[in-house]
N, C-alpha and C positions, 0 to 999 in steps of 0.2 A: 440493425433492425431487420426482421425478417420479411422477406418477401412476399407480397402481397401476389395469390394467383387467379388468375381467371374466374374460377370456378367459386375463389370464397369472396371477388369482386361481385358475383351473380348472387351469392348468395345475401350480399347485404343488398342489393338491387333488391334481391325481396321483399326481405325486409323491411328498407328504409324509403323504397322507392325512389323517385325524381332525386329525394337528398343525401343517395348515397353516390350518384353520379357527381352532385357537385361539390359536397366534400371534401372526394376522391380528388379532385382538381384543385379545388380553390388551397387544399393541405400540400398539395405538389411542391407549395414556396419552401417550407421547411423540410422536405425532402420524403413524401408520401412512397413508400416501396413498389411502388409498378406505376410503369412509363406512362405518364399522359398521354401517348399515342395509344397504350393498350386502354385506358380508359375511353376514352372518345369513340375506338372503336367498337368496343362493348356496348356504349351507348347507343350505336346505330345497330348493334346486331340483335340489339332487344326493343329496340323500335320495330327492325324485322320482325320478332319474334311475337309482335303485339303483347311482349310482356308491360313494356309502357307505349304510351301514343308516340308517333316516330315526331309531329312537330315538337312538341312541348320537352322530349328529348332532346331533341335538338338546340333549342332555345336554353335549356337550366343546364345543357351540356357548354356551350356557347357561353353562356355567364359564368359556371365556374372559372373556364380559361383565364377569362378575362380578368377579372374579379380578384386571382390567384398571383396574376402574375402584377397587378394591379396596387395590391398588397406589398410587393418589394418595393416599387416603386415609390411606395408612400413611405414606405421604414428605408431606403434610403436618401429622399428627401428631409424628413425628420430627425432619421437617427446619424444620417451622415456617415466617414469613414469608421466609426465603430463597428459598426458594420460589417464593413470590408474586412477588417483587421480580426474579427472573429472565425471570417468564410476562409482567412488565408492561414488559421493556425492548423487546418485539416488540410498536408497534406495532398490529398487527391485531387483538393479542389485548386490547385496554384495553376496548374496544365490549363483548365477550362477559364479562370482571372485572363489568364493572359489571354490568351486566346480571343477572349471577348474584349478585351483594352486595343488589340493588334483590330480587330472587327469596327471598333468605334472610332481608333485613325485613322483609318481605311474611309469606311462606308457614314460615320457623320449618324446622322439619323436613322439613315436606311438598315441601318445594325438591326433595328428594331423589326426589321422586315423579314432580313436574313435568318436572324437569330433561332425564331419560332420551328425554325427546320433543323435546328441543333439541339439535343437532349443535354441539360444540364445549364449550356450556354442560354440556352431561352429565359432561363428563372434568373440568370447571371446579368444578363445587362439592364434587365429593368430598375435593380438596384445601383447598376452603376451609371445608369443615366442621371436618376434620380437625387444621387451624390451629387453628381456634377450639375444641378441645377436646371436640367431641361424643363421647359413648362408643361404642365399637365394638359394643355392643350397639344402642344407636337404631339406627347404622347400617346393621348388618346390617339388622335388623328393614326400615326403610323401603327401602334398596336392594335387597335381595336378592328380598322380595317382589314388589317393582315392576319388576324385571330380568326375574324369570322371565313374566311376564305382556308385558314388551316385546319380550324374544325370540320367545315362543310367536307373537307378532300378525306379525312378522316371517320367522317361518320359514315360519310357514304362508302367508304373503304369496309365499313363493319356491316352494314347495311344489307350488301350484296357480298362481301364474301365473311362472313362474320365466323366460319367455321377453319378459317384460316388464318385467324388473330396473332398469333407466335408466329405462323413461320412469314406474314406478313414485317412485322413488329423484328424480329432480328433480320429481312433481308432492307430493310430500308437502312436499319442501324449500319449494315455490312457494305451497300451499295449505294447510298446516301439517296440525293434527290431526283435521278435515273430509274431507280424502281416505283419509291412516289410518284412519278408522272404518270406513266405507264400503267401503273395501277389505277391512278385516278382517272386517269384518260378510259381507260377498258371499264369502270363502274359509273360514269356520266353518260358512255354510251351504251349500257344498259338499263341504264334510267330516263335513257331518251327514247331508245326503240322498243322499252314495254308497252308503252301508252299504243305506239304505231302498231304494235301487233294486232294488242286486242280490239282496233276501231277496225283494224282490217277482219278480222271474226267477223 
């Protein structure tokens, strides 16, 4: 599948508006070509850009996540290891199975919290909870909590530096959750000391 870019993400944003941001997200399950990190933040950088309103962004941003990942959850409670046994005849995908099985003896529930900071493994465990019988209550509870806190860090990443969407988007991939903080820490405190500037005007 060919890679979905920036530029032809903006350009269905024109088009489609509010419903090409969620879409873009809620298709992520079956394997959408450009990172849910790079959507989210596109979503805030066109919030910046008053091409759509930044809350209502935010909000149909926030749901596709959700909604998306929401989605595995329910096709692997209903459809079971079928499921699985389809995602493990690909190859590429056996490294990030494991991975997320090694995550769920580990961390229990809190997989669910971790995960959302791992690209691939994120879409991975909600199916494999779902197999294994967790109630859609845990679930909500851990994911829907920890979604709106990964979009929030995300959008506002686009938001404020939306002209640096790639080289954002491969240093998180290359340096993991060190650059995300960092980032997000430096665009909260620019969304805290705008306000203070201009009352000081």
């Amino acid at each position: 599948m060919e890679t979905i870019t920036i530029d032809t993400l903006l350009s269905y944003i024109h088009q489609f508006g509010y419903l090409a941001l969620f879409f873009a997200l809620w298709l992520g399950i079956v394997g959408m070509p450009i990172p849910d990190e790079v959507v989210v933040m596109t979503g805030g950088m066109v919030g910046a850009l008053h091409l759509l309103s930044p809350l209502p962004a935010f909000v149909i941003t926030y749901v596709g996540v959700v909604s998306g990942l929401t989605l595995g959850y329910v096709l692997g409670r209903v459809m079971g290891p079928p499921v699985l046994e389809r995602l493990r005849k690909k190859k590429s995908m056996e490294p990030y199975i494991e991975k997320s099985y090694a995550m769920l003896d580990k961390y229990g529930s809190g997989t669910l919290v971790f995960s959302y900071f791992l690209p691939v493994v994120r879409h991975l465990v909600p199916y494999l909870v779902g197999i294994n019988g967790m109630s859609y209550r845990t679930y909500a509870l851990y994911s829907y909590l920890t979604g709106l806190l990964w979009t929030m860090v995300y959008f506002v990443l686009g938001y404020f530096f939306g002209d640096s969407i790639e080289v954002i988007s491969r240093a998180v991939t290359r340096y993991g959750w060190y650059v995300l903080a960092l980032l997000a820490a430096g665009g909260l405190a620019v969304m805290w000391l705008r306000p203070l500037r201009q009352k000081a005007r």
